[in-house]
TORPA-4810 file (N, C-alpha, C, O; in nm, 3 decimals):
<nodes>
NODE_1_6.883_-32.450_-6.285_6.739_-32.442_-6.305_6.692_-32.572_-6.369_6.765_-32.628_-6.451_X
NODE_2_6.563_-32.627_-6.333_6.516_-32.729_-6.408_6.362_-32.704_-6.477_6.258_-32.677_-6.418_X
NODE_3_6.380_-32.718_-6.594_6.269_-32.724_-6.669_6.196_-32.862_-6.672_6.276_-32.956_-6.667_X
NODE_4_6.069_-32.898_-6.680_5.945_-32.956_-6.686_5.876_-32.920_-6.764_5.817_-32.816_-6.736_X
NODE_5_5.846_-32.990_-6.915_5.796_-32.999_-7.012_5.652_-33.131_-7.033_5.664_-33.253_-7.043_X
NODE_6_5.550_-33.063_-7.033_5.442_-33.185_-7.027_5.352_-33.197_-7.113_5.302_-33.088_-7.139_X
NODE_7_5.306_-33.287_-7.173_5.150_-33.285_-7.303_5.114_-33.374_-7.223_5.167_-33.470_-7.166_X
NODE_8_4.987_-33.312_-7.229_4.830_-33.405_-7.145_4.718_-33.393_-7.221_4.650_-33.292_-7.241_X
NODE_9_4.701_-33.536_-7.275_4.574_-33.528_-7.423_4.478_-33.505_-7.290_4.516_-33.522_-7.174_X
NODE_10_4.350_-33.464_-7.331_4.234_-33.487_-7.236_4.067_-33.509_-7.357_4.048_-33.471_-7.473_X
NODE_11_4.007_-33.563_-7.289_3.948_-33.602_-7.339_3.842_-33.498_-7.339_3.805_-33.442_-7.236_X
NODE_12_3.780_-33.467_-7.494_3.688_-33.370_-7.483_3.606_-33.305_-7.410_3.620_-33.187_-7.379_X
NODE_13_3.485_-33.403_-7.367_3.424_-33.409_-7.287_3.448_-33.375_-7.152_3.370_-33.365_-7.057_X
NODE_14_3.588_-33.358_-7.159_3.617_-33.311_-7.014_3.701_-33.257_-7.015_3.811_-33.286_-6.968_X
NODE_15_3.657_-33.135_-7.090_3.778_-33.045_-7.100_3.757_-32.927_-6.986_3.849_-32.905_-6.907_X
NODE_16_3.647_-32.859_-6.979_3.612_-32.766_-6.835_3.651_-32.856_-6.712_3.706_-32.784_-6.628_X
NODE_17_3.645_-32.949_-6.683_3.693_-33.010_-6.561_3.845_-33.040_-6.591_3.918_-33.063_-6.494_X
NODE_18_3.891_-33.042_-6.702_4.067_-33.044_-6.728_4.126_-32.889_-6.674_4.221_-32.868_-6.599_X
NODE_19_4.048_-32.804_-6.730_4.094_-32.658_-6.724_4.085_-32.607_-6.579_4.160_-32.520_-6.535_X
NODE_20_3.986_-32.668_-6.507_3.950_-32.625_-6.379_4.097_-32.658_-6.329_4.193_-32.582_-6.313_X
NODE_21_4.085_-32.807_-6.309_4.206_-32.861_-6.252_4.317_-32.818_-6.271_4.400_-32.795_-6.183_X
NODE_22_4.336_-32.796_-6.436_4.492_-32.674_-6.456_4.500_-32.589_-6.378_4.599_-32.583_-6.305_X
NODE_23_4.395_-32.494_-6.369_4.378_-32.374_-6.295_4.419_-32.357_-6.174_4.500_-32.278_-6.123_X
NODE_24_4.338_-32.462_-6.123_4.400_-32.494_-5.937_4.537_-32.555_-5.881_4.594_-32.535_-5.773_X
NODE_25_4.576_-32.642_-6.002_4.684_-32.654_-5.952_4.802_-32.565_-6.047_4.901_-32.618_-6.098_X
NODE_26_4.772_-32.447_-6.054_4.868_-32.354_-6.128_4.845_-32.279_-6.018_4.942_-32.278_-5.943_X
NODE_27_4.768_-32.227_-5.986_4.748_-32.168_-5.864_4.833_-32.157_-5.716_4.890_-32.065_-5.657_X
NODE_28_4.814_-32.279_-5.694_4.885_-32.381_-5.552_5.018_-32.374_-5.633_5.095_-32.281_-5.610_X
NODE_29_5.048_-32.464_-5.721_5.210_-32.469_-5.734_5.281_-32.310_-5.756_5.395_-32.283_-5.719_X
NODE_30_5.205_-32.229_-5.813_5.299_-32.095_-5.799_5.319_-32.057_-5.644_5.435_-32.065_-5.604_X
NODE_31_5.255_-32.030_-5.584_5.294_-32.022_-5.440_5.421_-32.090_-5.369_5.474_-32.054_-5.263_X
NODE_32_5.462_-32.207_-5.462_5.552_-32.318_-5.397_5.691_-32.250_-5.365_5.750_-32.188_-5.454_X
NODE_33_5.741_-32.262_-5.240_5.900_-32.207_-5.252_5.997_-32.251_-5.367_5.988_-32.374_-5.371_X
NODE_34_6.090_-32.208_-5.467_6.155_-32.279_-5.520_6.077_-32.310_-5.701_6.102_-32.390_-5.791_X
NODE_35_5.952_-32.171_-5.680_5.907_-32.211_-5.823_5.878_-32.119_-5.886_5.773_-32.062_-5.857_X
NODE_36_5.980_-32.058_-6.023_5.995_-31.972_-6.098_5.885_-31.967_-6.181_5.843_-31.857_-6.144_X
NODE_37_5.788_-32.012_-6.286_5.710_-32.056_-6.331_5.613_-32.161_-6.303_5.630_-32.226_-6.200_X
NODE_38_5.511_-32.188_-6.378_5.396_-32.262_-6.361_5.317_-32.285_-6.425_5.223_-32.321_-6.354_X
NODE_39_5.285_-32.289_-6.551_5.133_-32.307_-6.598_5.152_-32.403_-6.738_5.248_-32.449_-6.799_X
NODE_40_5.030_-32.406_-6.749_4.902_-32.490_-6.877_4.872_-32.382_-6.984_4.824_-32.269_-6.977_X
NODE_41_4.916_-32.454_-7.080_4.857_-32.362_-7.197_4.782_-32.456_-7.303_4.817_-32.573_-7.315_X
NODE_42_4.701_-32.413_-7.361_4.623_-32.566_-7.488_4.652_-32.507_-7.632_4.647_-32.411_-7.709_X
NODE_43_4.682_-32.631_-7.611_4.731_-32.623_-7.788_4.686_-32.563_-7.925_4.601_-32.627_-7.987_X
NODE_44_4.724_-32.472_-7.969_4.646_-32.431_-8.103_4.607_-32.504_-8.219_4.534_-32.479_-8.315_X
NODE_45_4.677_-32.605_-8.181_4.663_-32.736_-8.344_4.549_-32.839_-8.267_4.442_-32.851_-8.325_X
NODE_46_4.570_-32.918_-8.127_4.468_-32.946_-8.066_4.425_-32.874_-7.930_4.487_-32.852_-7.826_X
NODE_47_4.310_-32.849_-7.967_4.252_-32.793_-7.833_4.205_-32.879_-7.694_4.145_-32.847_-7.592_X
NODE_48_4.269_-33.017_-7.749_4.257_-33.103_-7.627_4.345_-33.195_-7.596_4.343_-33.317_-7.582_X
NODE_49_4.467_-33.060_-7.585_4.565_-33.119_-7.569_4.626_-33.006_-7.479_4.621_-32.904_-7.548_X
NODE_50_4.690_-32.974_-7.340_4.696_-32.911_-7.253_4.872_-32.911_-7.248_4.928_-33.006_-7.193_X
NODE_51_4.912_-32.857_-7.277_5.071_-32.852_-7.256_5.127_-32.765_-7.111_5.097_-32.645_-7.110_X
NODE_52_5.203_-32.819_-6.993_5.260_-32.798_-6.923_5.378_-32.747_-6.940_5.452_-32.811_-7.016_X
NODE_53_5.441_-32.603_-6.866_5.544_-32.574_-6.907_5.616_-32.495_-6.737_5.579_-32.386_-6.692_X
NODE_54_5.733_-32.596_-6.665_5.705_-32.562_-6.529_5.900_-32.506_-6.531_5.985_-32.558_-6.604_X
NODE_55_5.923_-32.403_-6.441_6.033_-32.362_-6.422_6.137_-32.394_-6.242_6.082_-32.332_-6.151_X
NODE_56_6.193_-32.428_-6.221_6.237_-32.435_-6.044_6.401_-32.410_-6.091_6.479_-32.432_-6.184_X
NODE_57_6.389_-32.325_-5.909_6.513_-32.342_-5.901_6.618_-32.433_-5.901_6.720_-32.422_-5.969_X
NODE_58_6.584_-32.545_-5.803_6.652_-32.634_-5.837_6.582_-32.809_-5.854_6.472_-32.846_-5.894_X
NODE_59_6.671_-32.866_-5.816_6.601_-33.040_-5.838_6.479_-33.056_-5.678_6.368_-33.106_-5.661_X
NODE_60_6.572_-32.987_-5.596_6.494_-32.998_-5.451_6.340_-32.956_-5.434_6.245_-33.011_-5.378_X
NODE_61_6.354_-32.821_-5.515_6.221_-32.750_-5.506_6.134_-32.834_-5.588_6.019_-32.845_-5.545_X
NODE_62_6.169_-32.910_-5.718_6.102_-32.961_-5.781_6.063_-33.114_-5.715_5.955_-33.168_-5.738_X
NODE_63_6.147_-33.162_-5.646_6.092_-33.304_-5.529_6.014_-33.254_-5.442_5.909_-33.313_-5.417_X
NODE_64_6.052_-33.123_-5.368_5.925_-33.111_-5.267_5.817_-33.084_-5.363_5.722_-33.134_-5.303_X
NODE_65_5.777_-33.045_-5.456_5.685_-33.038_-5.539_5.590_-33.138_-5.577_5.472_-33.107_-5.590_X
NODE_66_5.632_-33.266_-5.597_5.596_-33.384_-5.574_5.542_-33.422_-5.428_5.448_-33.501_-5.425_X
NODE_67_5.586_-33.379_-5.320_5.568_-33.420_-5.175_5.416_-33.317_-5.174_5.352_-33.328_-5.069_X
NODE_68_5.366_-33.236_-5.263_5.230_-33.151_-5.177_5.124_-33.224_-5.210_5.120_-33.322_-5.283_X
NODE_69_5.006_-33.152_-5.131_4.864_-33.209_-5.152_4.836_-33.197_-5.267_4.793_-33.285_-5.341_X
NODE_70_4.858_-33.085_-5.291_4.777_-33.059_-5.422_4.816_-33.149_-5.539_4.724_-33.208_-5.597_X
NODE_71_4.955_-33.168_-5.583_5.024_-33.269_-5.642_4.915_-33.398_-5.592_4.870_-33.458_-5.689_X
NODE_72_4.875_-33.439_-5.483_4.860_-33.592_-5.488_4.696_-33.574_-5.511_4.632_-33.675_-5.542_X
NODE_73_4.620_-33.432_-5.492_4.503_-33.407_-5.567_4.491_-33.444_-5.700_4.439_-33.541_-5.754_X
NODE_74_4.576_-33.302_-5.761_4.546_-33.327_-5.940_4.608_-33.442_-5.987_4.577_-33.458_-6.105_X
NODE_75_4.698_-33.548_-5.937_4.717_-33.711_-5.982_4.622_-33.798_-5.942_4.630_-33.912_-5.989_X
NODE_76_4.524_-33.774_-5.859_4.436_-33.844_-5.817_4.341_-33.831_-5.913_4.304_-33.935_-5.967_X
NODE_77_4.274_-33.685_-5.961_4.190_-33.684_-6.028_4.201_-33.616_-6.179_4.111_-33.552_-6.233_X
NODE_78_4.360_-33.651_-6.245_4.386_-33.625_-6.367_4.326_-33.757_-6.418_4.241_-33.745_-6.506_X
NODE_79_4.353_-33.861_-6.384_4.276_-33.981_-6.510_4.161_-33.990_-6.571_4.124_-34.050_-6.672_X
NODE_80_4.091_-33.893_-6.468_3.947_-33.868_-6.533_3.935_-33.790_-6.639_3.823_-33.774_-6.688_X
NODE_81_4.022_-33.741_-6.681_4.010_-33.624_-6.765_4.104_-33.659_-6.885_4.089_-33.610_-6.997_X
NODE_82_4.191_-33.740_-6.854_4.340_-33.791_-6.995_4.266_-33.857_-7.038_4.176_-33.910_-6.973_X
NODE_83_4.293_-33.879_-7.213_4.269_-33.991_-7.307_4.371_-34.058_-7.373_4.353_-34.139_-7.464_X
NODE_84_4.492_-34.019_-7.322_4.614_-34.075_-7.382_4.696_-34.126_-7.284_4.669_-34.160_-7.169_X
NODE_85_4.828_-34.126_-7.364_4.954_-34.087_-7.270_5.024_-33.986_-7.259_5.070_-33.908_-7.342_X
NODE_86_5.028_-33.993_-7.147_5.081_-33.806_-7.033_5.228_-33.815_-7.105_5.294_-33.917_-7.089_X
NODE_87_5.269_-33.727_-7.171_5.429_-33.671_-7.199_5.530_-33.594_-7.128_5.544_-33.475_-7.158_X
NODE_88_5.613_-33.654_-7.022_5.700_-33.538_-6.969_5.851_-33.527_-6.997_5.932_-33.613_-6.963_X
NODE_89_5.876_-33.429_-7.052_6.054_-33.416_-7.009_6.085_-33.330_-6.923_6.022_-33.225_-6.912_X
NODE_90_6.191_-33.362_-6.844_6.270_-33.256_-6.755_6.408_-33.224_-6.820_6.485_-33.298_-6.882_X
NODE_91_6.415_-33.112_-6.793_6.601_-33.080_-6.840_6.654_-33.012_-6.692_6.592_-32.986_-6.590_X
NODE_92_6.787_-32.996_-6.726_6.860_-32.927_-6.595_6.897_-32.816_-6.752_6.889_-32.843_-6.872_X
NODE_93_6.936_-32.700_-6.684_6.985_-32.591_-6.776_7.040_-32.487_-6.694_7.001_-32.438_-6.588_X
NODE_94_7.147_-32.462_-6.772_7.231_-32.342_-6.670_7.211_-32.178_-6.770_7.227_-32.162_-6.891_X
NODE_95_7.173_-32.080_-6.667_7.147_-32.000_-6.743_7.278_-31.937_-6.812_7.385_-31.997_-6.808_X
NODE_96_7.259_-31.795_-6.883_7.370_-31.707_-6.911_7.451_-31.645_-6.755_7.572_-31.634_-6.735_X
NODE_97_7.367_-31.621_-6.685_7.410_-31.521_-6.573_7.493_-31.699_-6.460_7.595_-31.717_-6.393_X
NODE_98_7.413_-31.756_-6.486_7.491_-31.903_-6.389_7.643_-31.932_-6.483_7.750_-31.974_-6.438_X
NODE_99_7.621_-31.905_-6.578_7.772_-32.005_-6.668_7.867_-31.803_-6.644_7.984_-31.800_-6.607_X
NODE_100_7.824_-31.727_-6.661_7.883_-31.540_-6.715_8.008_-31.606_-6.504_8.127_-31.618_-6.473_X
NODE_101_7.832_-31.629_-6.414_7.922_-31.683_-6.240_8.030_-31.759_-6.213_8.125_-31.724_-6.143_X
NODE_102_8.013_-31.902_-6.287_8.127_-31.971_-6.296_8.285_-31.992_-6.389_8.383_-32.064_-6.370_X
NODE_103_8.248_-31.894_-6.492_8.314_-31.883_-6.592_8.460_-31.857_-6.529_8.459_-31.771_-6.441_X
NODE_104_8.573_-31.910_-6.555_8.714_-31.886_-6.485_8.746_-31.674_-6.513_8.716_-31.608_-6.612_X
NODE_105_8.790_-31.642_-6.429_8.879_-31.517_-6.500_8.962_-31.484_-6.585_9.069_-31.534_-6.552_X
NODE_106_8.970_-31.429_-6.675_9.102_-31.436_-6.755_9.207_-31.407_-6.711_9.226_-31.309_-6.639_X
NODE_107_9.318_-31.510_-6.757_9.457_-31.474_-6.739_9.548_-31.372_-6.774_9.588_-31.362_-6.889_X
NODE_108_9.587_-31.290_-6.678_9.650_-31.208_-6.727_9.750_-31.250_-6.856_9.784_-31.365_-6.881_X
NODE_109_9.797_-31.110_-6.943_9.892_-31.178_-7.025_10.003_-31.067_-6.960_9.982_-30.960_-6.904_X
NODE_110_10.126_-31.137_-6.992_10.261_-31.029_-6.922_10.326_-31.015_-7.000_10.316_-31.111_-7.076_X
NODE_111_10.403_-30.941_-7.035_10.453_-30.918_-7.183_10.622_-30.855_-7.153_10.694_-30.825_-7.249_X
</nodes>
């Protein structure tokens, strides 16, 4: 699984046109094959500050993710709305039930 972690300052003044845009493209990307999660939440300490928090199955789903319209929409018309710099991390993470799958069997003991 890969996690996508994002802070997006936005600038006051354009915060209903930030939220819109969250909206729509939370929308469109949940639909995406390959996408466990999706959304924007705003910050309780700043309220103009929009935190991204995205889930996929794997690295693939998350490249075609990059390849849609909507992706080359809300990058087209996120600058209008940021007042900073955009924050992202990605992680790879293996769950309990992925590591419980690969985990070897135990060896018998013979006595």
């Amino acid at each position: 699984m890969i996690i996508v972690h994002g802070l997006i300052p936005i600038r006051p003044e354009c915060r209903e046109q930030a939220l819109e845009l969250a909206r729509r493209m939370t929308e469109a990307t949940q639909a995406e094959a390959g996408c466990i999660s999706y959304d924007f939440y705003v910050g309780l300490s700043d309220p103009n500050t929009l935190m991204l928090f995205q889930e996929w199955e794997n690295m693939e789903a998350l490249m075609g993710h990059f390849q849609t319209e909507h992706m080359d929409e809300f990058l087209q018309a996120l600058p209008d709305v940021v007042s900073g710099e955009i924050v992202t991390r990605r992680y790879a993470v293996q769950t309990i039930e992925e590591e419980t799958e690969e985990a070897e069997p135990p060896t018998p003991v013979i006595h």
